[in-house]
C-alpha positions as semicolon CSV with decimal commas, in nm:
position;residue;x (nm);y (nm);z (nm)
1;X;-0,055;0,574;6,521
2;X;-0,161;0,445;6,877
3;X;-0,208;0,720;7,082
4;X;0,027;0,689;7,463
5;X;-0,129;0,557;7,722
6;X;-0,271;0,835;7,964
7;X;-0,048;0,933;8,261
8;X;-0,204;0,893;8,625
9;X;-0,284;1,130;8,860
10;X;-0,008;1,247;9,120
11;X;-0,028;1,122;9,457
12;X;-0,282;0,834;9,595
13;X;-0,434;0,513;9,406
14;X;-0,650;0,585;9,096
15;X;-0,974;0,639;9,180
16;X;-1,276;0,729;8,991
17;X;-1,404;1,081;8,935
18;X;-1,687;1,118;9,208
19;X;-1,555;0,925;9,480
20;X;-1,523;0,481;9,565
21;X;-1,311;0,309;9,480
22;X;-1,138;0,221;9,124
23;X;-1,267;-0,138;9,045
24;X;-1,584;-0,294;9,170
25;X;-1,549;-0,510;9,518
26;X;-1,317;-0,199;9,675
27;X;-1,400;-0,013;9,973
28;X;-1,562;0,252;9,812
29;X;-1,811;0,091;9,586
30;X;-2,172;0,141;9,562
31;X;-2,399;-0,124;9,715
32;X;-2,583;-0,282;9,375
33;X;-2,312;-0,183;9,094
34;X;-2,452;0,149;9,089
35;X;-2,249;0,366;8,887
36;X;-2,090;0,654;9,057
37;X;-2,227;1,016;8,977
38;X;-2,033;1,206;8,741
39;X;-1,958;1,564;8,874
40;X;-2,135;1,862;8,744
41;X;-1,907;2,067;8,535
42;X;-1,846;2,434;8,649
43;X;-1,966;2,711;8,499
44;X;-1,790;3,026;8,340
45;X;-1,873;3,208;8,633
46;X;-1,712;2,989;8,876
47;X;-1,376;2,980;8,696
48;X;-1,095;3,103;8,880
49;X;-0,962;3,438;8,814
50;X;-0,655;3,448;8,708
51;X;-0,515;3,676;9,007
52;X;-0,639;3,429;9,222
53;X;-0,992;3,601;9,392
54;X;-1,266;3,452;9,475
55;X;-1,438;3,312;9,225
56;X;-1,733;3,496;9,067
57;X;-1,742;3,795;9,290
58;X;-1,591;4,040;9,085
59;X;-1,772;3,980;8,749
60;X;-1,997;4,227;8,562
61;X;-2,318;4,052;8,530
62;X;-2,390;4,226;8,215
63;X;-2,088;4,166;8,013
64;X;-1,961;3,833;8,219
65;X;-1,595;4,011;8,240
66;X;-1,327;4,025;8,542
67;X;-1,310;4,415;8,626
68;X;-0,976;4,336;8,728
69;X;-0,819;4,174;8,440
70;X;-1,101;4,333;8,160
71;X;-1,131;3,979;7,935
72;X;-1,387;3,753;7,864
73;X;-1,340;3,411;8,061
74;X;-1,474;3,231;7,748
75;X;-1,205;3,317;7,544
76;X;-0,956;3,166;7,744
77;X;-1,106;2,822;7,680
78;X;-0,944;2,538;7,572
79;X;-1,012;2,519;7,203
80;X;-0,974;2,155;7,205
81;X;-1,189;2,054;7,534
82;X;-1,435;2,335;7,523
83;X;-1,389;2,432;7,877
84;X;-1,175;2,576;8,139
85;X;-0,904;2,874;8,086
86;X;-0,586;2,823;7,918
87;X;-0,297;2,985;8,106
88;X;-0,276;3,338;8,111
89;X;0,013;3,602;8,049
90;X;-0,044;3,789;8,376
91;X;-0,161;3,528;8,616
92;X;0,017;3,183;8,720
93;X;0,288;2,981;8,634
94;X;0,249;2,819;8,233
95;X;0,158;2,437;8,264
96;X;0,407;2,243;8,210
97;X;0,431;2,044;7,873
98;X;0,267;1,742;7,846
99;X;-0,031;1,841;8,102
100;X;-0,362;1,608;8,096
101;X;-0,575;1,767;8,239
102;X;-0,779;2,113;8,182
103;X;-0,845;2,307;8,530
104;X;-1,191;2,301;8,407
105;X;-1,306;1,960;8,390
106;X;-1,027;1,745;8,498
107;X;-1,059;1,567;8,150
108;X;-0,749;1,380;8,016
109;X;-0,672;1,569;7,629
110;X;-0,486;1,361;7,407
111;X;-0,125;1,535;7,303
112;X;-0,093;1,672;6,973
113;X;0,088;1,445;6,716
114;X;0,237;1,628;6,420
115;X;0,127;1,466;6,103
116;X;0,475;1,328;5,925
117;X;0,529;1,554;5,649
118;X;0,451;1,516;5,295
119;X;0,709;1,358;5,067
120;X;0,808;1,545;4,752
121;X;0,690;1,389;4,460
122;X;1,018;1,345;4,243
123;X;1,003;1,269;3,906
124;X;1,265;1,122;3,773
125;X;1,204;1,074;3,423
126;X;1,433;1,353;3,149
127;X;1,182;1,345;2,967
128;X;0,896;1,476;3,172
129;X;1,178;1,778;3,343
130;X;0,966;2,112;3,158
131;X;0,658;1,937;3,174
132;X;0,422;2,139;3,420
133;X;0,171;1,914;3,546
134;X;-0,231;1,991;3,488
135;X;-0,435;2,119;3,761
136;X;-0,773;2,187;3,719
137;X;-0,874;2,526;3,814
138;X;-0,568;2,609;3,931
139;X;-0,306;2,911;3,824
140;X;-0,028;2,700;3,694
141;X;0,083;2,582;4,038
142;X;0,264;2,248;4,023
143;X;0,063;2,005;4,224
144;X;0,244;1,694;4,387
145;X;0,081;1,395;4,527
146;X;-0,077;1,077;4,353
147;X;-0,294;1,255;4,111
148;X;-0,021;1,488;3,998
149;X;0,190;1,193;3,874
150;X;-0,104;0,984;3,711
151;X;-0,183;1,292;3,463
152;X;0,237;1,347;3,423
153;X;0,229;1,023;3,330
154;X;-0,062;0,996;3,055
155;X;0,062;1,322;2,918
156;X;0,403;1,200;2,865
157;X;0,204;0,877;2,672
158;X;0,030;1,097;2,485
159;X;0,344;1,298;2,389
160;X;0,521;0,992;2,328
161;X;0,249;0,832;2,084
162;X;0,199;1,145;1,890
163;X;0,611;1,090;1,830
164;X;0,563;0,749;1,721
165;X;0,303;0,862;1,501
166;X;0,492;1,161;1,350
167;X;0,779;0,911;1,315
168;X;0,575;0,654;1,123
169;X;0,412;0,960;0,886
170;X;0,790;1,060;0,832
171;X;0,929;0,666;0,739
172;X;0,621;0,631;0,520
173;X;0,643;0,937;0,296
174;X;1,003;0,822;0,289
175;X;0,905;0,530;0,123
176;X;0,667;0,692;-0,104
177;X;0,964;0,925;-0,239
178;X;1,196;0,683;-0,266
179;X;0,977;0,428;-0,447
180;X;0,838;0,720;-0,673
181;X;1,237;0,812;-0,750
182;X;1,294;0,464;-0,842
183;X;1,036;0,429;-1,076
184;X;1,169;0,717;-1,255
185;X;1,487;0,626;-1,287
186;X;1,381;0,302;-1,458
187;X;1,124;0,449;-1,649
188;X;1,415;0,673;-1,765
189;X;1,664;0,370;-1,804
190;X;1,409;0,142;-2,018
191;X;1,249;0,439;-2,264
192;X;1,487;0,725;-2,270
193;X;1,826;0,643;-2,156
194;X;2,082;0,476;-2,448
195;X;2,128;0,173;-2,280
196;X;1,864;-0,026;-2,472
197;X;1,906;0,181;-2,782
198;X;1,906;-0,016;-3,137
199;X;2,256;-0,045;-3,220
200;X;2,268;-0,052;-3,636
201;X;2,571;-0,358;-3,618
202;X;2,285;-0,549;-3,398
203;X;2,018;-0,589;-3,699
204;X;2,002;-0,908;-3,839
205;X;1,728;-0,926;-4,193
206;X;1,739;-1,250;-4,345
207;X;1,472;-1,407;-4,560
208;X;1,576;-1,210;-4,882
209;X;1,545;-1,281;-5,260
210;X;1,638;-1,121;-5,540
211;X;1,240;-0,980;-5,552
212;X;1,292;-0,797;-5,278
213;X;1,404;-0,462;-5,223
214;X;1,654;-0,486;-4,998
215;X;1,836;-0,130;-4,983
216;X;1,493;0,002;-4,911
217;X;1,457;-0,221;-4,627
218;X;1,776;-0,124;-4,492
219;X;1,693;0,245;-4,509
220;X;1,324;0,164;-4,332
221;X;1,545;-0,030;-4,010
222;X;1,849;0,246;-3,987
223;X;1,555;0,516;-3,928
224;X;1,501;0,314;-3,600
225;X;1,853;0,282;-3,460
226;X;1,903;0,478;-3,175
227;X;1,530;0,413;-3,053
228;X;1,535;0,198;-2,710
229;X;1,424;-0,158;-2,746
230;X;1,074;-0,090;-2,496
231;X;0,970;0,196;-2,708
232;X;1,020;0,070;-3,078
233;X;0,721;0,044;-3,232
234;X;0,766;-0,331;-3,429
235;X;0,358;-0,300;-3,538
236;X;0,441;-0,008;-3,774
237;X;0,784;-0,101;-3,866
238;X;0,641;-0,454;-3,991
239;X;0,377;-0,245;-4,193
240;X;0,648;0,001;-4,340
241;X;0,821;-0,327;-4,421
242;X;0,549;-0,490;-4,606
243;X;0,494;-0,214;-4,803
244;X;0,838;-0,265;-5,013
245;X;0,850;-0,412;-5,336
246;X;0,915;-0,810;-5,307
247;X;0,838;-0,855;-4,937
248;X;0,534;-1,062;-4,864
249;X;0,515;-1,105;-4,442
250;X;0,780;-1,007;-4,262
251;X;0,833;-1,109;-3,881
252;X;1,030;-0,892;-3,625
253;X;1,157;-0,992;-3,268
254;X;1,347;-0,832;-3,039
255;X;1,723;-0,937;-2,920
256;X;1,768;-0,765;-2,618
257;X;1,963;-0,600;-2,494
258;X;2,055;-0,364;-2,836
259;X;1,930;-0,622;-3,112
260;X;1,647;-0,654;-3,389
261;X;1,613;-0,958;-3,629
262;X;1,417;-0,886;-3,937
263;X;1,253;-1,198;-4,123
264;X;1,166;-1,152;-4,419
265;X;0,942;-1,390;-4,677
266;X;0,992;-1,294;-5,010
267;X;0,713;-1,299;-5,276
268;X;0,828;-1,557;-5,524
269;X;0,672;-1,534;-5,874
270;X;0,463;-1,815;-6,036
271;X;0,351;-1,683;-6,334
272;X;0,467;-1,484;-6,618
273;X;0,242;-1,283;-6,838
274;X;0,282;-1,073;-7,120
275;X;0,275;-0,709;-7,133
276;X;0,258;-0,637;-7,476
277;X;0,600;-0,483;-7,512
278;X;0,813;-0,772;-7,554
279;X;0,842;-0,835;-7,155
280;X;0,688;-1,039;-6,904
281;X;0,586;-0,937;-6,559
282;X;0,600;-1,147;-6,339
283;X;0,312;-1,230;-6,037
284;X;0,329;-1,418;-5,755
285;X;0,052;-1,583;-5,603
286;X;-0,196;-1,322;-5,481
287;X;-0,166;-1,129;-5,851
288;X;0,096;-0,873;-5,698
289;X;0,391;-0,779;-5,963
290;X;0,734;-0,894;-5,811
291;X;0,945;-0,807;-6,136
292;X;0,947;-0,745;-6,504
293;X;1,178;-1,005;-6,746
294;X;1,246;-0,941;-7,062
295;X;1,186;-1,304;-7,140
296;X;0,983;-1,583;-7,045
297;X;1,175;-1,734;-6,737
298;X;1,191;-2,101;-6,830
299;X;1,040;-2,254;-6,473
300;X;0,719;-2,002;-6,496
301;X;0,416;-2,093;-6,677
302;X;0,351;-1,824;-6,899
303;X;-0,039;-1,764;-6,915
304;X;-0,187;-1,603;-7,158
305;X;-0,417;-1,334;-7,021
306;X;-0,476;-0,950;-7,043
307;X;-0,342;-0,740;-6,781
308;X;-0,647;-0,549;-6,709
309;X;-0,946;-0,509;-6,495
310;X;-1,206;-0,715;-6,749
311;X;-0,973;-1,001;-6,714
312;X;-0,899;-0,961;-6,347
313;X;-1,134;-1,209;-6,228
314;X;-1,026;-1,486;-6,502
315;X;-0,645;-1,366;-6,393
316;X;-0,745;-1,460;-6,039
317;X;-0,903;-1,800;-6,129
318;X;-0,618;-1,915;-6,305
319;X;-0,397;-1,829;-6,015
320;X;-0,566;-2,025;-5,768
321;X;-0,543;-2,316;-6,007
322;X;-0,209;-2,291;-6,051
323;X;-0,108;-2,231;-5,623
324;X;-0,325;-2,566;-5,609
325;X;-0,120;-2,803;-5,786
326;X;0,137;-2,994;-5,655
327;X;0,503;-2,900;-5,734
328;X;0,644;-3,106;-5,977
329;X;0,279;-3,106;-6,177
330;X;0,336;-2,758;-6,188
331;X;0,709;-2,829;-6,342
332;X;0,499;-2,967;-6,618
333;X;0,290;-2,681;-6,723
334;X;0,431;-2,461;-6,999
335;X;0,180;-2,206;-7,085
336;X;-0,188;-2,153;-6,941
337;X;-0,484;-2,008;-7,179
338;X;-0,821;-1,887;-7,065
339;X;-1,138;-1,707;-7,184
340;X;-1,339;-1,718;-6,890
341;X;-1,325;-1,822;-6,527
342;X;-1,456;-2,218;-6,646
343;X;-1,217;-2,251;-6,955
344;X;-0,885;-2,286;-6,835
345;X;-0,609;-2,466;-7,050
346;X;-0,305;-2,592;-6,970
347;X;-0,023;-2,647;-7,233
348;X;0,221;-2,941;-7,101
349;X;0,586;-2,954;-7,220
350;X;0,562;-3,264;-7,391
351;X;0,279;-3,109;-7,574
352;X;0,031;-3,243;-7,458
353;X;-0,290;-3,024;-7,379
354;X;-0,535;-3,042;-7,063
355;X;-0,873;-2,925;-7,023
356;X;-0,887;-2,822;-6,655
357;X;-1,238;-2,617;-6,684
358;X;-1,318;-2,398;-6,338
359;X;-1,118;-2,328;-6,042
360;X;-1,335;-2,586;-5,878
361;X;-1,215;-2,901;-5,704
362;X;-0,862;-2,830;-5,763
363;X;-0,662;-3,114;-5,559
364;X;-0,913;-3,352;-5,698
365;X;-0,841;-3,262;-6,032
366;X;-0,480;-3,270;-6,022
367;X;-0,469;-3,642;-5,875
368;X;-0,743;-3,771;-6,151
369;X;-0,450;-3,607;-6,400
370;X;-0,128;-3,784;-6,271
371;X;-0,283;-4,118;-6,236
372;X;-0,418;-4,068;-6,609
373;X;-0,055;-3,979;-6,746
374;X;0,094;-4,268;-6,524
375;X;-0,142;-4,528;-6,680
376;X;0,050;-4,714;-6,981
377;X;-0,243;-4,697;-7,157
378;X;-0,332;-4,344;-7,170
379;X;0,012;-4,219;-7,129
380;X;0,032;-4,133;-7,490
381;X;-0,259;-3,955;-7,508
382;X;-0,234;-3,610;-7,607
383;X;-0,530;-3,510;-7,430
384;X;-0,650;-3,510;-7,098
385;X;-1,034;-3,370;-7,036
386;X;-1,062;-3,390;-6,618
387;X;-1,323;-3,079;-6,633
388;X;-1,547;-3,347;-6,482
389;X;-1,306;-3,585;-6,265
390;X;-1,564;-3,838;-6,177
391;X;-1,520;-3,887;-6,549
392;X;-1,239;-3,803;-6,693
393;X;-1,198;-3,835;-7,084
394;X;-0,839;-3,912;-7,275
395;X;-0,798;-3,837;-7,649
């Protein structure tokens, strides 16, 4: 704030302490420029006393105190100009306000300007309304100013991202609940719950022949109904399957949502041999029993080999020979005879006889043997000798 401009004297032009006149060229100027002398400021012994005496002549040298009036001239002085006596209570008239000048040294003193007061820092945020704000070292007196409102402001930041963050740790473990509460329930749905169950009007077992025990396959599949679709074991129920009399693979699939298919490949006999109690039992291709007949069947080649373990290995030759042929050669064969694994027989139906010899070159064997009984020649041959088919011998 500019300070006002100072007032001037009372009475006659300005003129400068010490005599001349105010501005250089006036009638009172020093020859030269010379600068006027400045007057010698008064001591505190030549103040004047406040009862107006003469000045001086009543003060205790000792203590530098008016007898009359008992105080100390120095403490009368102007605090602001350092000398001269402010205005007493018992001597003089009070200066009026707005005064200059001290009696002292005729110096101009400034007026006092009251410093605007301080504007209330208002805060005007809800939020922030209990918040006391931090002052260091202080007794929990609120503070206003600048200052005050930068650390309100970081502390309602802080309190604000420590919401977010309890917010975000709150949404999260939401999710983890309800994602661990979903995979239950469809754990529960797919393996426990009856919605997927085997329903016993759903199975479907198809592949059957009259080798095959079917009621025993039907009991093995009705232990299962009930069981969801996700946790039914089809590994073991294929082995359980395979295990029944007739049933040589089986294949199971799935029909979701409640259904099973069972496929089943029947073992099909190809042989008949004797027991030696006026039966037959019959074999399929891998030597495992798939009935009993009281009679030869008519479309099965009835070989003539012992049923036990001496002749299992001759058994098993003359099977091999006998899944190697083609079908309708095999139409052809009535009976099959064998000593030893390289001595197999066959017995046609027109009665004509074949040496065959080992298990060995099978396919090779069999074609040397139809072209022989197609040949016009040799077709009336009654027998055929392809032990060796690179040369074949007809009788």
């Amino acid at each position: 704030m500019k300070p006002p401009a100072r007032p001037r004297p009372a009475g006659g032009s300005p003129a400068r302490r010490g005599g001349g006149s105010a501005r250089p060229g006036g009638s009172g100027a020093r020859p030269g420029g010379a600068r006027p002398a400045r007057p010698q400021r008064p001591s505190s012994g030549t103040s004047t006393s406040e009862t107006g005496g003469t000045p001086g002549a009543d003060r205790d040298p000792a203590t530098d105190r008016d007898p009359r009036t008992d105080q100390d001239p120095r403490a009368d002085r102007d605090p602001r100009t350092g000398g001269g006596r402010r205005t007493g209570k018992t001597g003089g008239a009070d200066r009026a306000a707005g005064a200059d000048e001290t009696p002292a040294t005729g110096r101009t003193a400034l007026p006092a300007v009251p410093a605007p007061p301080a504007a209330p820092v208002v805060d005007d945020d809800p939020a922030l309304a209990g918040i006391a704000p931090y002052v260091p070292g202080g007794t929990g007196a609120t503070r206003t100013g600048a200052r005050s409102v930068v650390e309100t402001g970081l502390q309602a930041r802080i309190l604000e991202r420590s919401a977010m963050a309890r917010t975000r740790r709150r949404r999260r473990l939401l999710w983890v609940a309800g994602g661990v509460v979903a995979l239950v329930a469809l754990v529960w749905v797919l393996f426990w719950s009856p919605v997927l169950a085997l329903d016993a009007d759903r199975v479907t077992i198809t592949g059957t022949a009259d080798t095959v025990d079917l009621q025993r396959v039907e009991q093995i599949v009705d232990a299962e109904v009930g069981t969801p679709l996700p946790r039914l074991g089809t590994v073991a129920l294929r082995d359980r399957i395979k295990d029944v009399r007739g049933v040589r693979d089986v294949v199971i699939r799935r029909e979701w949502p409640r259904g099973l298919r069972v496929a089943i490949t029947a073992r099909a006999a190809v042989v008949a041999v004797p027991d030696g109690s006026d039966g037959y039992v019959l074999l399929d291709a891998d030597a495992v029993r798939v009935g009993r007949a009281s009679s030869a069947p008519k479309d099965l080649p009835v070989v003539d080999v012992p049923l036990d373990d001496a002749s299992a290995q001759v058994l098993e030759s003359v099977l091999v020979v006998v899944n190697g042929l083609p079908h309708r050669l095999r139409e052809d064969v009535e009976g099959i005879a064998a000593k030893t694994q390289d001595d197999i027989v066959f017995t046609l139906r027109d009665g004509a006889t074949v040496r065959w010899g080992g298990s060995q070159d099978t396919a090779l064997k069999a074609t040397v043997l139809q072209t022989l009984r197609a040949d016009p020649d040799a077709g009336s041959s009654k027998l055929f000798d392809v032990s060796a088919p690179t040369a074949p011998i007809t009788k």
